[in-house]
N, C-alpha and C positions, 0 to 999 in steps of 0.2 A: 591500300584503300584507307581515307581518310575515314574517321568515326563519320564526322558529315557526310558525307557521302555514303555510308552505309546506310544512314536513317533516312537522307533523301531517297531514295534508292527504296525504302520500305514506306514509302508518303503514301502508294498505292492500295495497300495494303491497309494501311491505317484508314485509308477513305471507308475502301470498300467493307471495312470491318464495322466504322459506324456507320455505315447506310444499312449493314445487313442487320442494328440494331435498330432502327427506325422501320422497321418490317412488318408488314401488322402480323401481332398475334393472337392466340384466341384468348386472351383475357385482354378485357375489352379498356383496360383503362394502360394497357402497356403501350398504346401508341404513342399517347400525348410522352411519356414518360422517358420513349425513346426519343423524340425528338429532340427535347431538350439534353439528353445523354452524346446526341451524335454532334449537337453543337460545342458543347462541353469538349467532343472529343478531336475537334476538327480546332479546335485552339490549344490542345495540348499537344497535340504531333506537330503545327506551328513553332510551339513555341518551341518544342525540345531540338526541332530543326535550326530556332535562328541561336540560340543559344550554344550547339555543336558548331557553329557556321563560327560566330563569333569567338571562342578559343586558338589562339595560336599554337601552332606544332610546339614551338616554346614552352608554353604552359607546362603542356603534356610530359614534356620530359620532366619538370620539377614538382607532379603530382603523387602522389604516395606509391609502392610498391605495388607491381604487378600483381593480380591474385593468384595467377600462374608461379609465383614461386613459393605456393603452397605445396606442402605432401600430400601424397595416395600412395597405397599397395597393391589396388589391385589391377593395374594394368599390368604387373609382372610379380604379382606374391607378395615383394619386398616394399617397403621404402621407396621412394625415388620422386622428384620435383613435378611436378603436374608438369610443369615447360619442357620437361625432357622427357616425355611419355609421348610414343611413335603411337599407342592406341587411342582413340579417340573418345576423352573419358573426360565425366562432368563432375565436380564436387559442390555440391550441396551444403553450407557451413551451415554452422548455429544459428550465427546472426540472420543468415535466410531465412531460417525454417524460422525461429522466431518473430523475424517481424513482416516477414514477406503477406501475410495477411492470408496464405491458404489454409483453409480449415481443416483436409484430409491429408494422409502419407499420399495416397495416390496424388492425389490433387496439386501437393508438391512437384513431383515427379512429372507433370503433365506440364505446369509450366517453367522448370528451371532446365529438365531432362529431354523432353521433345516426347514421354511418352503418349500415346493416343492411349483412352482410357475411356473403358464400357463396363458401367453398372446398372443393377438392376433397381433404379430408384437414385434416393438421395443417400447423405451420410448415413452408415453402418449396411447397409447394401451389398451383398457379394461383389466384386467388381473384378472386373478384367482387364491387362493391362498388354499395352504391344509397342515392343521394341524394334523398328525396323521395318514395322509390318509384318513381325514376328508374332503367334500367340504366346499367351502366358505360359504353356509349356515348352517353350523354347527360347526362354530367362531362367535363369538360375538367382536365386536370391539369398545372401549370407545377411546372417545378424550375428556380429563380433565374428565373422570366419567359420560358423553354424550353419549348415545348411538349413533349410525352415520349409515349409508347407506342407502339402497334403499328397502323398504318392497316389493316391484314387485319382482325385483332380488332377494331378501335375499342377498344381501353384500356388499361389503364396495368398494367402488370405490379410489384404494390407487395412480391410474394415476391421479388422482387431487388435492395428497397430495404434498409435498415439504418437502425434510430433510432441507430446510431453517429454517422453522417456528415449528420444533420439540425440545423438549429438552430432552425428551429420551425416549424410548420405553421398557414396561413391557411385556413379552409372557406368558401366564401358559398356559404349554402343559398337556392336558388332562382334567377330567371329572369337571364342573362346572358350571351345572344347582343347585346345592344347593345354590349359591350364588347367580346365576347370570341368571340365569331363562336360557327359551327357546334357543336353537340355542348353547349354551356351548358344545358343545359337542367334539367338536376337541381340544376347550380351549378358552381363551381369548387374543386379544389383547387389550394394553389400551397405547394411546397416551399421553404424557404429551408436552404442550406447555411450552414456555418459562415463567419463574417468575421472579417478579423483587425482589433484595437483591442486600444490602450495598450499598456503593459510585453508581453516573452515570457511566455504559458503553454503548460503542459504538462499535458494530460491522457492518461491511459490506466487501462481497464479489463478484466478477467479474469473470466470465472466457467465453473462448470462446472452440467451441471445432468443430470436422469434421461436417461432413452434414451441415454445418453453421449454428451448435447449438451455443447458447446464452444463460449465465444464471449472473441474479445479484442480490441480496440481499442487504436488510439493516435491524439494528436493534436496539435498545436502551434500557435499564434497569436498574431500581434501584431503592432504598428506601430511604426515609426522612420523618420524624416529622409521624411517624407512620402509610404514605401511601407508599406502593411498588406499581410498573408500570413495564410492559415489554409489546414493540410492535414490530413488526416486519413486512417486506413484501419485496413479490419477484415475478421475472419474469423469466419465462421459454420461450425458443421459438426454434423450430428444423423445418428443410426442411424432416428429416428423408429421409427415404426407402420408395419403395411399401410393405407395408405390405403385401402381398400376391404374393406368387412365380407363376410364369408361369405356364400355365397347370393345372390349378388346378382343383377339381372334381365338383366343383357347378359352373363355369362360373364366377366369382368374378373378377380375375385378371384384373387392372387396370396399366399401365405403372408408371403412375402419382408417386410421390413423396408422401406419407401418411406422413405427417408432423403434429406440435403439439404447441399449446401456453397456459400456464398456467400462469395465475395470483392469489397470492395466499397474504393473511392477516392474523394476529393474532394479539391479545393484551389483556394482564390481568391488571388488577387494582385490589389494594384492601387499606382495612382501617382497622387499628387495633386502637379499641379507647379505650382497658385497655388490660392489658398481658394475654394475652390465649383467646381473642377473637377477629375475625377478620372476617370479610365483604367483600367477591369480587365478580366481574363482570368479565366474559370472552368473549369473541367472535371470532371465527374462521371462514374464507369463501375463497373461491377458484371458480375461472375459468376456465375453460378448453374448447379448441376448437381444435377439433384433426380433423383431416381426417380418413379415415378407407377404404378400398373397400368393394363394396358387391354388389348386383345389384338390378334391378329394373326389374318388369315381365310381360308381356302382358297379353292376353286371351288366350294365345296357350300357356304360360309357357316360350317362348325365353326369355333368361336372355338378360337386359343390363347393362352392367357396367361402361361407360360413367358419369353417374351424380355425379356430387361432392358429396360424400357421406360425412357427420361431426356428430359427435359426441359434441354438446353443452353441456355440467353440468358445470351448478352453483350448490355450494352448503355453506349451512351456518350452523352454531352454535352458539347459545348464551345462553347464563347460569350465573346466579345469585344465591349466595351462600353464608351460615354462617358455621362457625364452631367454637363452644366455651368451654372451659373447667370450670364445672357447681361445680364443687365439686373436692377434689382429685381421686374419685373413677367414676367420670361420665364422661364424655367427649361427645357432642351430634354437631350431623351436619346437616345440610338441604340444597337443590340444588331445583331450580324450574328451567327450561333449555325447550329449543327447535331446533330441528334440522328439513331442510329442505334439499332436495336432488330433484331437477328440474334436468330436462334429455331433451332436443330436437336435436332428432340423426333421421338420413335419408337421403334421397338422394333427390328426386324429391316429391318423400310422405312421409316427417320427421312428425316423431311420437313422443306424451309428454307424458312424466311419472313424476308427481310430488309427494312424500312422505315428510309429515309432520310429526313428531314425537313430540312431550307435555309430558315431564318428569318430576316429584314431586318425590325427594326421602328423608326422614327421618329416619338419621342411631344413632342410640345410644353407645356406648363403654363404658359398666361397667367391671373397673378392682374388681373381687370378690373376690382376695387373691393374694399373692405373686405369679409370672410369669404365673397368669389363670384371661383369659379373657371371656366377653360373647359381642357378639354383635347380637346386636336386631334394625332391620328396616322394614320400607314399603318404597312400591314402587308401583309408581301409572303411566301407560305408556298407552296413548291413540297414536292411528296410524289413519291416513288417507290421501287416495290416490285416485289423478286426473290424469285419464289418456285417452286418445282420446279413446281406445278399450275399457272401461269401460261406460256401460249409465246410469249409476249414481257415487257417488263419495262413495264407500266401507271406511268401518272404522270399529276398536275392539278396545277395550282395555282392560289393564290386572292391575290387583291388584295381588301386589304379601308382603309377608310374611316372611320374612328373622330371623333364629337366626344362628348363630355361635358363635365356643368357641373354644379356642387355651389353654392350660395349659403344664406347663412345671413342670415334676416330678424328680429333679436327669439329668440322662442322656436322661430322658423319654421324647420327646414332643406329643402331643395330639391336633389333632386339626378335629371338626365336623362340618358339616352343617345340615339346613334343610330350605326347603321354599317351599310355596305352591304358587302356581300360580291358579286365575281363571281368564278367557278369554273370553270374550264374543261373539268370532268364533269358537272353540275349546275347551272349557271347561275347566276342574279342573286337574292339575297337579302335583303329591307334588314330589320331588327329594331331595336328599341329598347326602353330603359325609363323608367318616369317612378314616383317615388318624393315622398315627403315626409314627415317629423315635427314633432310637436308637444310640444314642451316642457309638461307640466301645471303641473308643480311641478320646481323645482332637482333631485328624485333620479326623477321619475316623467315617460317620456314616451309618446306613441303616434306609430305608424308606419303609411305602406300603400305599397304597392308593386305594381307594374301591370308585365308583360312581353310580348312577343313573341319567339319564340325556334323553331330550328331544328336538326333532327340532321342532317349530311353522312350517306350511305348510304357503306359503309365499302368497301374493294378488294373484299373477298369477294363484296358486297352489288352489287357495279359488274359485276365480270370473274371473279370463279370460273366455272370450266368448265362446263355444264351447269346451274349452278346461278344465276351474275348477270346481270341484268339492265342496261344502260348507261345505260338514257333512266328508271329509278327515280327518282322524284322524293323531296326531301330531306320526311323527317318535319315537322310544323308546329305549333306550339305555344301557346298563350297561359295567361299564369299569373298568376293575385293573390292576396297576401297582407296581413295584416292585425296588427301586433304592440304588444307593450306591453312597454314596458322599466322598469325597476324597479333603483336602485343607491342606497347608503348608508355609505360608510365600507369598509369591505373586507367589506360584505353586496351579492346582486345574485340579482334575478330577473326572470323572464323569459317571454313566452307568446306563441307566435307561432299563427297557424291560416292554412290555405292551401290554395287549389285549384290544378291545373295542369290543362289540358285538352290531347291530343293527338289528330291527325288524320295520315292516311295512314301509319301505324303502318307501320313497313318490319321485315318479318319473314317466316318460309316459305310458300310460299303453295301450298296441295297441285295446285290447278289441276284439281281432278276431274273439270270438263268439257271437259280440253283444248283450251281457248280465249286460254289466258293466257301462259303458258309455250311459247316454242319447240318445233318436236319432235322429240323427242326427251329434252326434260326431265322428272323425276320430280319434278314440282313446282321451283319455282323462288323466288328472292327477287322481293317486291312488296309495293305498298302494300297493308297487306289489311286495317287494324286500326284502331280509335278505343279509346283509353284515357282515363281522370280519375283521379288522384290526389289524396284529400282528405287532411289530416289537420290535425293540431296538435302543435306542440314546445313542451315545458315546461323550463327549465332555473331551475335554484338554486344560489347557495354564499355562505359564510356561513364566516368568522371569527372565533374567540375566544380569545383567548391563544395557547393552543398548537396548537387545535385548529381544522382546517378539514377543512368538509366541501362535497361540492359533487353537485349529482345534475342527471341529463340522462332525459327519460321521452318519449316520443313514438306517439305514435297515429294508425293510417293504414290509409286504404280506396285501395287502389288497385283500381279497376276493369277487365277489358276492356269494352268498353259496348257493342258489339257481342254477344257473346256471354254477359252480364249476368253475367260470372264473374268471381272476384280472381283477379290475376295473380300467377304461379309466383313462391315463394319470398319473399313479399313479407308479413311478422308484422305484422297489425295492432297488435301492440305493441310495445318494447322499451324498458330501460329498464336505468341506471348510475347506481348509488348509489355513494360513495366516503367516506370517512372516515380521516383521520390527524394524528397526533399527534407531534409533532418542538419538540423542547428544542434542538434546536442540536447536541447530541452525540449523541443517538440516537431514532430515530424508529422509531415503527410504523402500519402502515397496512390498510385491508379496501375491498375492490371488489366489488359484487357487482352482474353482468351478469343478466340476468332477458328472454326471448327468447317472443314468443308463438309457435305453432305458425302452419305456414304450409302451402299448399298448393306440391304439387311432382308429377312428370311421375308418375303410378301409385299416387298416394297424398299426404297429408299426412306432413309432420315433426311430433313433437313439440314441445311448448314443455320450455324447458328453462333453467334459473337455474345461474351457475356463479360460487361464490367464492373469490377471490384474497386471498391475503395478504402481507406484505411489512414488511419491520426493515431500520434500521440502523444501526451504532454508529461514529461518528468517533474514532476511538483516536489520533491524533494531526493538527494541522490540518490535513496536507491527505490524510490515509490515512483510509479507510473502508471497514469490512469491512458485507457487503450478503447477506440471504439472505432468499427469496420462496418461497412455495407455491403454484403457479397450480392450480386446479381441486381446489379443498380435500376437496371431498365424490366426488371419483372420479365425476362426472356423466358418464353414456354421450349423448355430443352428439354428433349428426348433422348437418352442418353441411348439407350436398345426401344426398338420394335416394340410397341404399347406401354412402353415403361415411361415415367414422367421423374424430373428434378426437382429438387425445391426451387421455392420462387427467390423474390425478395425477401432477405435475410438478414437484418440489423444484428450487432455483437455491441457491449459493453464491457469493460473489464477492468480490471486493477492485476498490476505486478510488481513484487518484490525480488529485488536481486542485489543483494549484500554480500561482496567478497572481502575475503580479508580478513577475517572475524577478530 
């Protein structure tokens, strides 16, 4: 499939995305606002169409490097070329996160990743994230190969991350509990921080933007005499919105301004004291002090919603780490790490939830023949959690069992897992996956991918008060997928289609015959549920001169099968079109996010399409002034049920980036 033809092919889409922005909404000046938006945007999917139409296949071969022949590790632990990865895995570079114009981690993730994304509110908002039409406890999320979030919730709190202090983001969508134990089930994300390499640089960036948001950063990195260093730190701060619209069905609504202040740090070192082996130390930590509404309840149940409600997390990473190459054929690494995730959220009776996490992992890498690899590790993951509703301090841990092997035959690649997990709340686990592609043609190949995979049942789900269960058994999983990969010169496309099937679904279980639940409980955690997830990811991008464009579209039946209904929040559709134009001294750019409507607890969300824009001019090498408009057409987005987004949102900025020093 020609790149043109891929974007002819998504004309439809690009219509119905701007008509669903010319939609009236309930602010009453977004109509006019949108119409001129949708015209705007009914010339730009023109033009990107005649523009692809007019490049010859020619061209395309003498266009810069595939971006597929960048690295990742985490489709199999190691190393290995994105082109020759059988799992179906996104990278996320610098240069995106940087100028891609998204203001949030998530929000990255939403449009580069294909993840669908539910918060409560605008920026610094708890949010929620689903791979597959997976929930967020069934992602696994690493920062530098760390595992990160909160064992109560089961997930990663990405409102107290910052694209400051990232240097780029890995996604593998789909099955990987053989690697990666419990909770894989959607797939994995995996953070990488900043590293230092060559001469000193020096970056820092400033902007100010509506709601009298505030954001700044600084950074430094490099290497000499065989130490690298990269640190970095930033400040976030917004007055925001009421998170919560008027009227709403629990009594929640607060007038107030639900604003937001993050403080965030990084920094790597390391020592390399002979060639192929090197020594470092990491540490990541973030602040967060958000507001939120919600209320406070008497003895008769009257909500009040009056107390400053805040969400406190701190949270930290540190990790120490070897990796050396022992022989031509061996290569061996080790991490000893710890992650902390403190929570003090509430209003008048704010409640702690603190998770500890102690990580030891020992991975091996024997190459046993020309393009066939095996890797062999352990992993040794203790948890434990302090929380006010808990009367004592709950703890498991897990020893887990890793081999995988990748080998490349001809056009053939082959790549397996297997790992046994035992837990000492949950017991003995084993999952695997078994994969394989086929090369058609030098730019066209096909893929299938086979999993088994499991969710850990989270603290809440084990020992909450009244509510957990201990002898819960772990969620269970089997998933296959089916893809075709497509790459030409700096053109690539891409179609993947997939089932995930789950069994003993862990989630509330009302217990209306008093049979199931302890007594005394009003319902309780249990297996109560069988889900299927089907869909399809399409992505595309495509270079020409100056101009790149790249779109992400996905479609998805997520079922309960039990109760033959779609499950909450979950848009059979979404989809990210992007388009920009950059000379070297100034660029412009257009994003447009397009969301199907979805069911939710009392009702369905609307669908709803939101476009971003973004410029910027290099006024001397390394000074750059930067100004974005997110939410062009003032679209009233409901991200969750009575919860509200911000509107229309201007940015202004200046950046600094001097390398080389």
């Amino acid at each position: 499939m020609q790149p043109s033809q891929f974007l002819f092919a998504m004309q439809p889409i690009l219509s119905r995305a701007a008509s669903s922005l010319a939609r009236p909404s309930s602010r009453p000046s977004t109509h006019v606002s949108a119409l001129a938006t949708r015209g705007a945007l009914t010339a730009l999917s023109h033009a990107a169409l005649l523009a692809l139409g007019a490049v010859p296949v020619a061209a395309l071969a003498q266009s810069s490097s595939s971006p597929l022949d960048r690295v990742v590790v985490t489709g199999t632990r190691e190393a290995q070329p994105l082109s020759k990865s059988v799992a179906d895995i996104v990278l996320i570079d610098a240069e995106t996160l940087r100028d891609g114009g998204a203001d949030t981690v998530e929000e990255a993730l939403r449009r580069y990743a294909g993840l669908q994304i539910t918060r409560n509110g605008g920026p610094g908002q708890s949010a929620g994230y689903l791979i597959r039409g997976n929930n967020a406890s069934g992602a696994i999320v690493l920062v530098d190969g760390v595992r990160v979030g909160s064992a109560t919730l089961a997930q990663t709190a990405f409102e107290a991350m910052s694209l400051a202090q990232i240097d780029h983001i890995e996604v593998l969508r789909g099955p990987a509990s053989g690697l990666y134990g419990a909770d894989a089930v959607g797939g994995v994300i995996q953070i990488f921080t900043k590293k230092g390499q060559g001469p000193l640089s020096v970056t820092g960036h400033a902007a100010v933007g509506g709601n009298n948001s505030r954001q700044a950063d600084f950074g430094v990195s490099g290497a000499q005499a065989g130490f690298d260093y990269a640190a970095s730190v930033g400040r976030e701060t917004s007055e925001g919105v009421s998170a919560i619209r008027p009227h709403d069905a629990n009594g929640y609504y607060n007038p107030d301004r639900d604003g937001f202040g993050r403080t965030t740090a990084a920094a790597r070192l390391g020592f390399t004291p002979a060639e192929g082996h090197r020594i470092g130390l990491s540490a990541t930590q973030s602040r967060l002090n958000a507001q939120y509404d919600s209320a406070d309840f008497d003895a008769n149940f009257n909500a009040d919603p009056s107390p400053d409600f805040r969400n406190r997390l701190k949270t930290r990473s540190i990790a120490a780490d070897y990796r050396g190459t022992l022989s031509p054929i061996w290569t061996t690494s080790a991490q000893v790490a710890r992650n902390t995730d403190d929570s003090l959220s509430g209003g008048g009776f704010p409640s702690r939830y603190k998770t500890d996490r102690d990580q030891v992992t020992w991975q091996n890498a024997l190459r046993v023949g020309a393009g066939q690899q095996v890797v062999l590790a352990y992993e040794h993951l203790s948890e434990k959690v302090r929380a006010d509703v808990f009367p004592s301090a709950p703890k498991r841990t897990n020893n887990a069992y890793i081999a995988g092997y990748t080998g490349e035959f001809g056009p053939i690649a082959l790549e397996g897992s297997l790992r046994r997990d035992d837990n000492s709340a949950y017991g003995g686990n084993t999952t695997g996956n078994l994969g394989a592609s086929y090369a058609l043609t030098s730019e066209l190949k096909v893929r299938a991918l086979a999993g088994k995979t499991f969710r850990a049942p989270s603290f809440n789900d084990l020992y909450f008060p009244q509510y957990g269960i201990p002898t819960i058994r772990p969620e269970r999983g089997r998933s296959i997928e089916l893809g075709l990969n497509w790459t030409s010169g700096a053109s690539s496309a891409s179609a993947t289609v997939y089932r995930n099937k789950v069994r003993d679904q862990i989630a509330y279980n009302p217990d209306p015959m008093g049979t199931d639940c302890p007594k005394g409980y009003f319902g309780c955690a249990g297996n109560v549920g069988r889900a299927k997830m089907t869909g399809a990811t399409l992505t595309g991008s495509h270079r020409v001169g100056n101009l790149s464009l790249n779109a992400t579209v996905d479609f998805l039946d997520a079922q309960d099968e039990l109760k033959r209904t779609r499950l909450l929040r979950r848009a059979a559709h979404q989809e990210s079109v992007s388009a920009d134009y950059d000379t070297g001294t100034w660029s412009v750019g257009a994003t447009l996010t397009d969301v199907g409507a979805r069911p939710d607890v009392g009702g369905n969300l609307g669908a709803y399409a939101v476009l971003d824009l973004r410029a910027s001019w290099k006024f001397l090498p390394q000074w750059r002034l930067e100004a974005k408009m997110l939410n062009v057409a003032d679209r009233d987005v409901q991200p969750v049920r009575d919860y509200q987004g911000l509107g229309r949102q201007a940015w202004f900025g200046i950046r600094y980036d001097m390398k080389g020093l």
